[in-house]
N, C-alpha and C positions, 0 to 999 in steps of 0.2 A: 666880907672881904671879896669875896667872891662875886657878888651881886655888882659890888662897888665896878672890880674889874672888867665884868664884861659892860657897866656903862660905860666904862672910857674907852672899851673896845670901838663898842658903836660911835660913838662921839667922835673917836680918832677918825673912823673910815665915813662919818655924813660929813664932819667936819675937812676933812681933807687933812688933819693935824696929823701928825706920825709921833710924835713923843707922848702924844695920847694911848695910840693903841699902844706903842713897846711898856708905860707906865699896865696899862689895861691888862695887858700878856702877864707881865711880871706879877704882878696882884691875883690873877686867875692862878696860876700856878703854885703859888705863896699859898694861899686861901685853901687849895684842894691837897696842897701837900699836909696840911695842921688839920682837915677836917680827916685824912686818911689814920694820921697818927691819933689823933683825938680820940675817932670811934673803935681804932684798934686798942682802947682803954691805956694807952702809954699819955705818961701827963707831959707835957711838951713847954717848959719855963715855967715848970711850978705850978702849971692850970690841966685839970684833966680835959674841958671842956672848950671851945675856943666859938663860940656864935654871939 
């Protein structure tokens, strides 16, 4: 998710697109909030693991 996120980052800012990066932002921050809870061993909608 995370990975996903910063390609639309870039894409948003070569592309000139803006609903790209705000999409890109939202997912980078998604992505690192579930990998923070994940490795802190709390299971996060029933999955300990989230990659």
């Amino acid at each position: 998710m995370i990975i996903l996120g910063l390609v639309l980052v870039l894409a948003g800012f070569i592309f000139g697109i803006s609903i790209l990066t705000t999409v890109g932002i939202i997912l980078v921050v998604v992505g690192a909030i579930l990998a923070v809870l994940g490795s802190t061993g709390r299971a996060v909608g029933g999955r300990a693991h989230y990659y």
